[in-house]
ROMILO-381303 format. One record per residue: x, y, z of N, C-alpha, C in turn. Coordinates in steps of 0.2 Angstrom, whole numbers, padded with zeros to 4 digits, always signed. Example, Ala and Ser with C-alpha at 12.3 -4.5 7.8 and 13.67 -1.06 7.14 Angstrom:
BEGIN
+0066-0028+0039+0062-0022+0039+0066-0016+0039/+0064-0011+0035+0068-0005+0036+0064+0000+0039/
END
This chain:
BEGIN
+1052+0745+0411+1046+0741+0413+1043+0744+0419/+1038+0743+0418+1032+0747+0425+1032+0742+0431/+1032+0748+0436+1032+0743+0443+1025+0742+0443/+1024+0738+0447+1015+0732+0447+1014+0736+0454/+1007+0733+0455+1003+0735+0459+0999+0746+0459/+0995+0745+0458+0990+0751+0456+0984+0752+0460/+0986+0757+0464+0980+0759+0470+0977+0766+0464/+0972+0765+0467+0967+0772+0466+0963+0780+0469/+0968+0778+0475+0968+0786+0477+0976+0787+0478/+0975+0795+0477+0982+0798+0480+0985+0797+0482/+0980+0796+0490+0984+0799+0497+0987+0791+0499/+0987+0785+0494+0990+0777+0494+0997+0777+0494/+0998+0784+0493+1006+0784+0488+1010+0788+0493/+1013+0787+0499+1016+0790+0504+1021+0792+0500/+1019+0799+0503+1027+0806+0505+1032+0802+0505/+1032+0798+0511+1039+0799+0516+1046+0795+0511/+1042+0789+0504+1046+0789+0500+1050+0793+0498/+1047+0800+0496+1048+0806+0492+1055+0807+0495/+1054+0811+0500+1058+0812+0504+1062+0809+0506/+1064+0801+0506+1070+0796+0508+1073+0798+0501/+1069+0797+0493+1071+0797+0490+1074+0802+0486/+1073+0807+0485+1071+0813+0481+1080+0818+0482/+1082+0817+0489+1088+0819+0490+1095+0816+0489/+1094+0810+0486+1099+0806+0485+1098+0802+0477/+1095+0806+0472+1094+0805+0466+1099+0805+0459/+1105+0811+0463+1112+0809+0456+1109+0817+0454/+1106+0815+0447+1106+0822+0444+1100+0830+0446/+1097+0824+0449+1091+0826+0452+1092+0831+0458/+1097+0829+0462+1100+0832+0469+1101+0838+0469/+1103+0842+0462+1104+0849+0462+1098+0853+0463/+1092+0851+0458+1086+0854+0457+1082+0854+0464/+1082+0848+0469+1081+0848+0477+1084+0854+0480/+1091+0852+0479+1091+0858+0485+1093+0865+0483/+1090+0866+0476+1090+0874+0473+1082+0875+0477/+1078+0871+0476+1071+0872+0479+1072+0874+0487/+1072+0867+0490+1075+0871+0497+1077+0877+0499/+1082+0881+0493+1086+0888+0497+1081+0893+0494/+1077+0892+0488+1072+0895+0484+1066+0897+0491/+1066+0892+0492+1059+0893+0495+1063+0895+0504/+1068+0896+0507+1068+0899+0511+1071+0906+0510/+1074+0905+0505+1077+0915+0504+1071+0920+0502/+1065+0916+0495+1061+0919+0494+1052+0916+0494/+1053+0914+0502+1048+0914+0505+1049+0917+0513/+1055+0910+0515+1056+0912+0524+1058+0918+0524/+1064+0921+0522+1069+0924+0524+1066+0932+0523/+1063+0932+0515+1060+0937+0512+1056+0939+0516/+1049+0936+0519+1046+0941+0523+1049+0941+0530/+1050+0936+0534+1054+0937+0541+1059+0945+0540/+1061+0947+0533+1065+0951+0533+1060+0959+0537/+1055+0958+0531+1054+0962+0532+1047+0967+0539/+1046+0958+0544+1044+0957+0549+1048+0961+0554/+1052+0960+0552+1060+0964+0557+1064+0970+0556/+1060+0971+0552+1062+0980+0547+1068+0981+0545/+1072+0973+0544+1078+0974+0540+1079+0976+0533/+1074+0975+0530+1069+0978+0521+1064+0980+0523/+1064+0987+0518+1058+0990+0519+1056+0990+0511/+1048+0987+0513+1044+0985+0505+1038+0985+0507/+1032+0988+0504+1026+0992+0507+1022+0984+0506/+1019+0985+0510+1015+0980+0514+1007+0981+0514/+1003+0979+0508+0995+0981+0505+0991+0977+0508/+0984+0979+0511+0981+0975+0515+0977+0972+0508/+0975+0966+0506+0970+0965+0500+0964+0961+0502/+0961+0964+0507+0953+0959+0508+0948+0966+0504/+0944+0960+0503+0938+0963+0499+0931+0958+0502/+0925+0964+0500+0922+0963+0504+0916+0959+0504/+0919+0953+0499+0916+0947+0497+0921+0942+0503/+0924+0943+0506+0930+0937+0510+0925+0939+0515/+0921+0942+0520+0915+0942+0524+0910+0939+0522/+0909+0936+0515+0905+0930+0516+0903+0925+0517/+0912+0925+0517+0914+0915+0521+0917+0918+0527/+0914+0912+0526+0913+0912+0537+0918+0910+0540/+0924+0912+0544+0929+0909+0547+0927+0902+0550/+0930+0895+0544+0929+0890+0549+0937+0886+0549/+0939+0886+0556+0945+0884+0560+0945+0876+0554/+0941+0871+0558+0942+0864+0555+0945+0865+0547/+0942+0870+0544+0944+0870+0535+0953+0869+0536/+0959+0871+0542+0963+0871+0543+0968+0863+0541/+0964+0859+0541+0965+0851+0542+0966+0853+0532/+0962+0854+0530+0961+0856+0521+0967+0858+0518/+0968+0864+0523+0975+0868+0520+0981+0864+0520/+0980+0862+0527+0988+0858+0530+0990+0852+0525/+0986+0850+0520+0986+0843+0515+0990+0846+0511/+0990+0850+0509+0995+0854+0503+1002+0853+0506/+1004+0849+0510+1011+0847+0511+1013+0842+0507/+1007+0836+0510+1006+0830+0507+1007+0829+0498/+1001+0834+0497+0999+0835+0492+1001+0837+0485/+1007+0843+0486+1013+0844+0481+1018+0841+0482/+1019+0834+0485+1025+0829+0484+1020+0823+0479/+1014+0823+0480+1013+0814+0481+1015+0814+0471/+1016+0820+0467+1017+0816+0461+1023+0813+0460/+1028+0818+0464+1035+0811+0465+1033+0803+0468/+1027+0804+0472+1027+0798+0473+1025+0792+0470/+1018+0793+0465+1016+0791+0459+1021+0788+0456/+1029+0793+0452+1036+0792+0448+1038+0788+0452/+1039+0787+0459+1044+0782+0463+1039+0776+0463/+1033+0774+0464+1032+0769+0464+1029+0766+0459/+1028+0769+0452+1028+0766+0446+1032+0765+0442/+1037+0768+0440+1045+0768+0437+1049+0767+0438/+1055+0765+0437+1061+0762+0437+1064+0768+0437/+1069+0768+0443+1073+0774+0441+1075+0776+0437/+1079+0774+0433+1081+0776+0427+1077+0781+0423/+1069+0780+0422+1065+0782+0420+1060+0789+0424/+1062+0788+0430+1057+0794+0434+1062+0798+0436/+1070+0799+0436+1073+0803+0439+1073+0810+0435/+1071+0809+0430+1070+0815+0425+1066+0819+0426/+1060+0817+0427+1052+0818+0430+1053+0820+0435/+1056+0818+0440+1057+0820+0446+1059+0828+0446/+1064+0827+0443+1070+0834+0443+1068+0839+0439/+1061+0839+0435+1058+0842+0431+1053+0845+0434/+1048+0840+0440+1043+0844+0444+1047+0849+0450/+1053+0847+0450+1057+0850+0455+1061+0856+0454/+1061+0858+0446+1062+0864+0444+1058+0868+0442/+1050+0865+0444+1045+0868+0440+1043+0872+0449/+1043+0870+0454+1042+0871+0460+1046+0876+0462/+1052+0878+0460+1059+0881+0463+1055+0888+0458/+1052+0885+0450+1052+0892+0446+1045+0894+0452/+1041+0892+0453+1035+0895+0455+1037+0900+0459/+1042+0898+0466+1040+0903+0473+1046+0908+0468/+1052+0907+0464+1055+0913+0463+1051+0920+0459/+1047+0914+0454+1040+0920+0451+1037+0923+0455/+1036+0922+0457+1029+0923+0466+1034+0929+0469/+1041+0928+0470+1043+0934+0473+1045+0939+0470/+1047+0939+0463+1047+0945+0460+1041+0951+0461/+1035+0947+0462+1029+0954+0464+1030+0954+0472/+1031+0950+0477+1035+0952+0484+1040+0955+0485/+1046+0955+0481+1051+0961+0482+1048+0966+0480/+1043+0970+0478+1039+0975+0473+1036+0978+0480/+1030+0971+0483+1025+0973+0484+1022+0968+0486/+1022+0968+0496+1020+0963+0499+1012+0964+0501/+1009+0958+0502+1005+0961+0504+0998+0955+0509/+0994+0957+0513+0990+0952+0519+0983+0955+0521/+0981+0950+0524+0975+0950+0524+0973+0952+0535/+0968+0951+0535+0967+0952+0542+0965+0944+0543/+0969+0942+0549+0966+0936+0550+0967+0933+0558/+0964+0931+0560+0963+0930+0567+0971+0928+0572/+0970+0930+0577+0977+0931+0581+0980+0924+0583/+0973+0922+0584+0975+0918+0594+0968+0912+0593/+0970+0907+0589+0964+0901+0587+0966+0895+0592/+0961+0892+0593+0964+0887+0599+0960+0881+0595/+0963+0878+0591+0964+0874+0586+0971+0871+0582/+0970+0865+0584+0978+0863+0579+0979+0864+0572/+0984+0866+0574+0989+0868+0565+0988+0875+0564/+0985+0880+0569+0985+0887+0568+0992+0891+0572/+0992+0889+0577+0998+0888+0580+1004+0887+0575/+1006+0883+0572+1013+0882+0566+1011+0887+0558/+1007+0887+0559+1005+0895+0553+1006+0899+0554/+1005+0901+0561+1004+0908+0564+1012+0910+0566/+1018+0905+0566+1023+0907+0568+1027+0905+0564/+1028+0902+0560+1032+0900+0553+1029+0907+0546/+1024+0908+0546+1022+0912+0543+1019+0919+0543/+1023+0926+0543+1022+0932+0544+1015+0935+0542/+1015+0932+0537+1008+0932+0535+1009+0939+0528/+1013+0940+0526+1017+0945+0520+1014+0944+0512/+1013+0939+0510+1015+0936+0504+1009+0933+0502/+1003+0937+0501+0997+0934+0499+0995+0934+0492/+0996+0938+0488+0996+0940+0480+1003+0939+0478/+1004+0935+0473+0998+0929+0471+0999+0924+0477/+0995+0921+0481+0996+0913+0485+0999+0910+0480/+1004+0909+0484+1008+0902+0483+1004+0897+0483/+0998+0896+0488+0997+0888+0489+0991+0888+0484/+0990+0894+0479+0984+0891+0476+0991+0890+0468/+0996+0893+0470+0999+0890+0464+1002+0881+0465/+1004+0879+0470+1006+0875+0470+1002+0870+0469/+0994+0870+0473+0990+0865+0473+0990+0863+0464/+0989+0869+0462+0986+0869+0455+0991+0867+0449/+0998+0867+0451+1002+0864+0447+1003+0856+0448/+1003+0856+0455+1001+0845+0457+0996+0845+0452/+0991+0847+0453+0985+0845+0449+0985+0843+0442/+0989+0850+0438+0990+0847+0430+0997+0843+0429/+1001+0842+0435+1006+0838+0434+1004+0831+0435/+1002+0828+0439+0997+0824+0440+0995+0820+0431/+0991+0827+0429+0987+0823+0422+0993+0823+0416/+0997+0827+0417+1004+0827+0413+1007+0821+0414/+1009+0818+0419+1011+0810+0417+1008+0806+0418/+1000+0805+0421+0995+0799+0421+0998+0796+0416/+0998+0795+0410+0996+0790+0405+1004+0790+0403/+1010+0790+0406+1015+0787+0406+1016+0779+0411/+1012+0781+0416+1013+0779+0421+1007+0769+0422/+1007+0769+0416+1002+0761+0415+0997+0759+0419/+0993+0764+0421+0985+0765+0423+0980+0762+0419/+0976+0758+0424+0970+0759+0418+0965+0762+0418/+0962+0763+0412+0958+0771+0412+0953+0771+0418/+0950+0768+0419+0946+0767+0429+0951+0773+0432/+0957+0770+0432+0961+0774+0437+0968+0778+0436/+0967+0780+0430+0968+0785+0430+0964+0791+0430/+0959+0790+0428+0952+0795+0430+0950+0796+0437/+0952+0790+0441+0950+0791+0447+0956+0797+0449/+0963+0794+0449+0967+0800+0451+0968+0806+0448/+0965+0808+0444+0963+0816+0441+0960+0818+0443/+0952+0815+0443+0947+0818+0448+0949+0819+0454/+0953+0815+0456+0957+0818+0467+0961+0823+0464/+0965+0823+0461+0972+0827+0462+0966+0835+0459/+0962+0836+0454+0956+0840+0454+0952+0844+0461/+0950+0837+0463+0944+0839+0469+0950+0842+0476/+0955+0840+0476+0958+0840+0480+0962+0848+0482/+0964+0850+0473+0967+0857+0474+0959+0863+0473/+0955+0860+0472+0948+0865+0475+0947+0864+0483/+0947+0861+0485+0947+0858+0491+0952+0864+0497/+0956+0863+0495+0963+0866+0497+0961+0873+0494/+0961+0876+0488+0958+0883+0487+0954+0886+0491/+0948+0883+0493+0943+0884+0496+0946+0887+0501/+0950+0881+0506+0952+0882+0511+0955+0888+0515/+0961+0891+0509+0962+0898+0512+0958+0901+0512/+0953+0903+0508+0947+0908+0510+0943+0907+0517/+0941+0900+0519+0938+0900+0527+0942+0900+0532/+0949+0897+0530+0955+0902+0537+0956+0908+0537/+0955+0911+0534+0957+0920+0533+0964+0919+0530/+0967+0915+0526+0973+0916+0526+0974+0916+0517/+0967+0918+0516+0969+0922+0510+0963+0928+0506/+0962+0930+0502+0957+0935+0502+0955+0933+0493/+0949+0934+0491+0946+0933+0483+0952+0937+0479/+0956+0940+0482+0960+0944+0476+0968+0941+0478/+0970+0934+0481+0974+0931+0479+0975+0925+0474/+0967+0923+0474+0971+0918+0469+0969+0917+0461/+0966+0924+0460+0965+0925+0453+0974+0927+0448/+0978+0932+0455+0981+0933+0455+0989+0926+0452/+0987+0920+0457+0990+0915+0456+0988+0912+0449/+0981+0911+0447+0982+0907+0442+0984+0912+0435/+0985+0917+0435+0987+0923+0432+0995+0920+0430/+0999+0920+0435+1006+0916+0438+1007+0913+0434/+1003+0905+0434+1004+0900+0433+1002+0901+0425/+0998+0903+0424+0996+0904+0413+1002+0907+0411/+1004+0911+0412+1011+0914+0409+1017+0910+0412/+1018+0908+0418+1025+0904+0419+1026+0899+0419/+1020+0895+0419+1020+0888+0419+1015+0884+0411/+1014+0888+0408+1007+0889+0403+1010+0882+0398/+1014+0878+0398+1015+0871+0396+1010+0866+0397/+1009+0868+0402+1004+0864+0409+0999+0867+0412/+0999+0873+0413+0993+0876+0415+0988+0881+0411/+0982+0879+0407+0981+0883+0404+0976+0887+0406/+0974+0894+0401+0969+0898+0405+0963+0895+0407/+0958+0888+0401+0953+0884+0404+0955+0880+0410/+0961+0878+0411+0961+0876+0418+0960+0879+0424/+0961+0887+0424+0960+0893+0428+0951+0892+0429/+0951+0893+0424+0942+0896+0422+0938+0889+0425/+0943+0883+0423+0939+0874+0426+0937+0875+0434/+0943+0877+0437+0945+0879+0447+0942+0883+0447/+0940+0890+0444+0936+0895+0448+0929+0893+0446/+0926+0890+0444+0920+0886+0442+0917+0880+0448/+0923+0878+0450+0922+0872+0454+0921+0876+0462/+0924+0882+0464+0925+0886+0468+0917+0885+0473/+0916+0883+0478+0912+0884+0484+0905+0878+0479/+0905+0875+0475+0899+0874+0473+0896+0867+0475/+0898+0864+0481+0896+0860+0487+0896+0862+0494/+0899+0868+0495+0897+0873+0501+0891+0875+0503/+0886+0870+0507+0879+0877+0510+0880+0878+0514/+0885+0881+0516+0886+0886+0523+0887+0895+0516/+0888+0893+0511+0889+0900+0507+0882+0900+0501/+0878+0906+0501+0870+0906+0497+0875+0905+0492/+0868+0904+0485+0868+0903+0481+0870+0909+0476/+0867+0918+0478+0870+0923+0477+0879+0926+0478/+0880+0920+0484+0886+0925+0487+0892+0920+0484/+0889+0912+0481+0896+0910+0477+0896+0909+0471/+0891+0915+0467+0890+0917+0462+0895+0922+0462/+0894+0929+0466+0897+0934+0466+0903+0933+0466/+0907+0929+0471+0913+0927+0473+0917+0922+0466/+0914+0917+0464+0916+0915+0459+0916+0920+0453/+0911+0925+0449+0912+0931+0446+0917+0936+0445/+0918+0937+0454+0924+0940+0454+0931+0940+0454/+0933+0933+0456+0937+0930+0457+0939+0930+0446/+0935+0927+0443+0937+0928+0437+0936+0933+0432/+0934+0938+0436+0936+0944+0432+0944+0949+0434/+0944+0948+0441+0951+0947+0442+0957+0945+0437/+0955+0939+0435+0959+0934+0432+0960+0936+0426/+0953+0938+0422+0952+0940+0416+0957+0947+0415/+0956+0952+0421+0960+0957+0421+0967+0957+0422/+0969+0953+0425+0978+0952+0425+0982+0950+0419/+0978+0945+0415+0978+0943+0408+0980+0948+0404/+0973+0951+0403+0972+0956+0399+0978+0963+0399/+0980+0965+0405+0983+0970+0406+0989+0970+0406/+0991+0963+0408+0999+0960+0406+1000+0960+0398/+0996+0961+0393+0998+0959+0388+1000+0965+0384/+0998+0971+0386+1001+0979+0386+1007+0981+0391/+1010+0976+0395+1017+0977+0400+1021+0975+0399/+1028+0977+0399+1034+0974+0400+1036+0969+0400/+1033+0966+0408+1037+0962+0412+1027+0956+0414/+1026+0951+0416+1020+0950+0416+1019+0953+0425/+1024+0956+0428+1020+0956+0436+1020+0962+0436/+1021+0967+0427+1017+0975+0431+1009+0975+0432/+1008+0971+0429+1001+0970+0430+0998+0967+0436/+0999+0966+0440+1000+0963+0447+1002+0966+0453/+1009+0969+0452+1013+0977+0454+1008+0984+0456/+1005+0984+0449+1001+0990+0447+0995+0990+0450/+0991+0985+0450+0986+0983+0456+0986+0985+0462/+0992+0982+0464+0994+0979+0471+0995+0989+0473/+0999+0991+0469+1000+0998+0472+0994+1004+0470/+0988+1003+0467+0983+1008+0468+0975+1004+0471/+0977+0996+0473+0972+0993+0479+0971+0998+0484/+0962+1000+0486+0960+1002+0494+0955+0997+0495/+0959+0994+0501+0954+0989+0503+0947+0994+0507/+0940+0990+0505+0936+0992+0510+0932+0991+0515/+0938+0985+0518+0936+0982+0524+0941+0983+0528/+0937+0985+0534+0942+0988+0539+0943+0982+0545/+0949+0983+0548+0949+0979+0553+0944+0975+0558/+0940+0980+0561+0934+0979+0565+0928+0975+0560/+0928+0975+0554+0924+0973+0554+0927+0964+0551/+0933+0963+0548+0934+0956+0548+0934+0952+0552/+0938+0955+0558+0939+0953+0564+0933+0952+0569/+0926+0955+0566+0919+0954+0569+0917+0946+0567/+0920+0944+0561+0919+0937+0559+0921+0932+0561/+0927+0933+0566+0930+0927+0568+0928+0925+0574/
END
């Protein structure tokens, strides 16, 4: 039986259920905390490793000279930092419409789907790290807890454009399990939508990512998640990319969206003549020359 009561935004559905509940689920509790050590061996540990030259793994600058487009703006920071909220709220949705019985499966399934993302993400990291130029010293909240929790190592493919992007079609994956009515569940697909564009944008105006990361991520997600993610999802997001933005001409998020998916188109394509799906990503990564010099990104900020 459906639990009652039905809001129509996302953001109605608090986290902090998630998280009272999520670690005390029975079957559920294994897939939790394989994620947690997931995402600390092969996020935290991983680059901090090689921050401190206990691992040596080459380290590739990847901005390109469309990421001078967009203009460093700090405030987009508040955009990014949503992606905490915003990869749990579909547990939330399961905990506040479902009977246990019925969402613990869901649960432990989005939660294997999470643990598989960063382990995929660092198979090209153990290869071939790689960052962007991005500002030292912001006196802005939330730059501060980025700037020390994260090395800044691990930009291809972005994690947060894969994460956003999985919320998104997980979201429309159980909408209609969940006894909505079409009003609203359209409304919450359009959010869980607008919101992982939103967020995408985001790393491009903090610097804390470059047009050649997230073509890379949804490349990721088509081949490792491809249940759920498919290529016209890819092609839907890079389309939606800056097109409410007039701080960016009409030329410059043409080019940027064009590039962005031919990128995309080429990691495809190239994987499909490869072994393994990250030599195509690999092989990028190791005959990339960035043509943007420090002096000059840094003139942006």
């Amino acid at each position: 039986m459906l639990k009652q009561s039905e809001k129509k935004s996302l953001s109605d559905y608090k986290t902090i259920v998630s998280w009272l509940t999520v670690p005390f689920l029975g079957k559920s509790i294994s897939k939790f905390w394989k994620l947690i050590f997931t995402v600390l061996r092969n996020f935290f540990f991983l680059q901090f490793s090689v921050k401190f030259k206990i691992r040596k793994i080459p380290v590739v600058h990847v901005d390109h000279p469309l990421d001078l487009k967009i203009k460093f703006t700090p405030d987009k920071v508040e955009d990014y930092l949503e992606f905490v909220d915003f990869f749990i709220r579909p547990v939330s949705l399961l905990i506040y419409r479902l009977p246990r019985s019925e969402y613990r499966m869901d649960v432990s399934d989005y939660m294997g789907r999470l643990r598989e993302c960063y382990y995929d993400a660092s198979l090209v990291y153990r290869k071939s790290m790689s960052t962007t130029y991005r500002p030292k010293h912001v006196k802005h909240k939330g730059f501060g807890t980025i700037h020390a929790f994260d090395p800044h190592y691990l930009c291809v493919p972005s994690l947060h454009i894969v994460l956003v992007c999985l919320t998104w079609k997980y979201v429309e994956k159980i909408i209609d399990r969940l006894g909505f009515s079409e009003e609203t569940k359209k409304a919450l697909c359009d959010e869980a939508f607008r919101t992982a564009v939103s967020i995408s944008e985001s790393v491009l105006y903090i610097k804390q990512h470059s047009v050649n990361c997230i073509p890379a991520a949804l490349y990721l997600l088509c081949v490792t998640q491809g249940d759920v993610f498919k290529i016209e999802d890819a092609v839907r997001l890079i389309d939606a990319l800056f097109v409410k933005c007039e701080d960016i001409s009409d030329e410059d998020r043409r080019q940027i969206r064009s590039y962005i998916e031919f990128m995309f188109d080429r990691f495809l394509l190239e994987g499909l003549s490869q072994d393994k799906w990250i030599d195509s990503i690999v092989r990028w990564l190791s005959e990339y020359k960035s043509e943007v010099t420090e002096e000059a990104a840094v003139k942006e900020f």
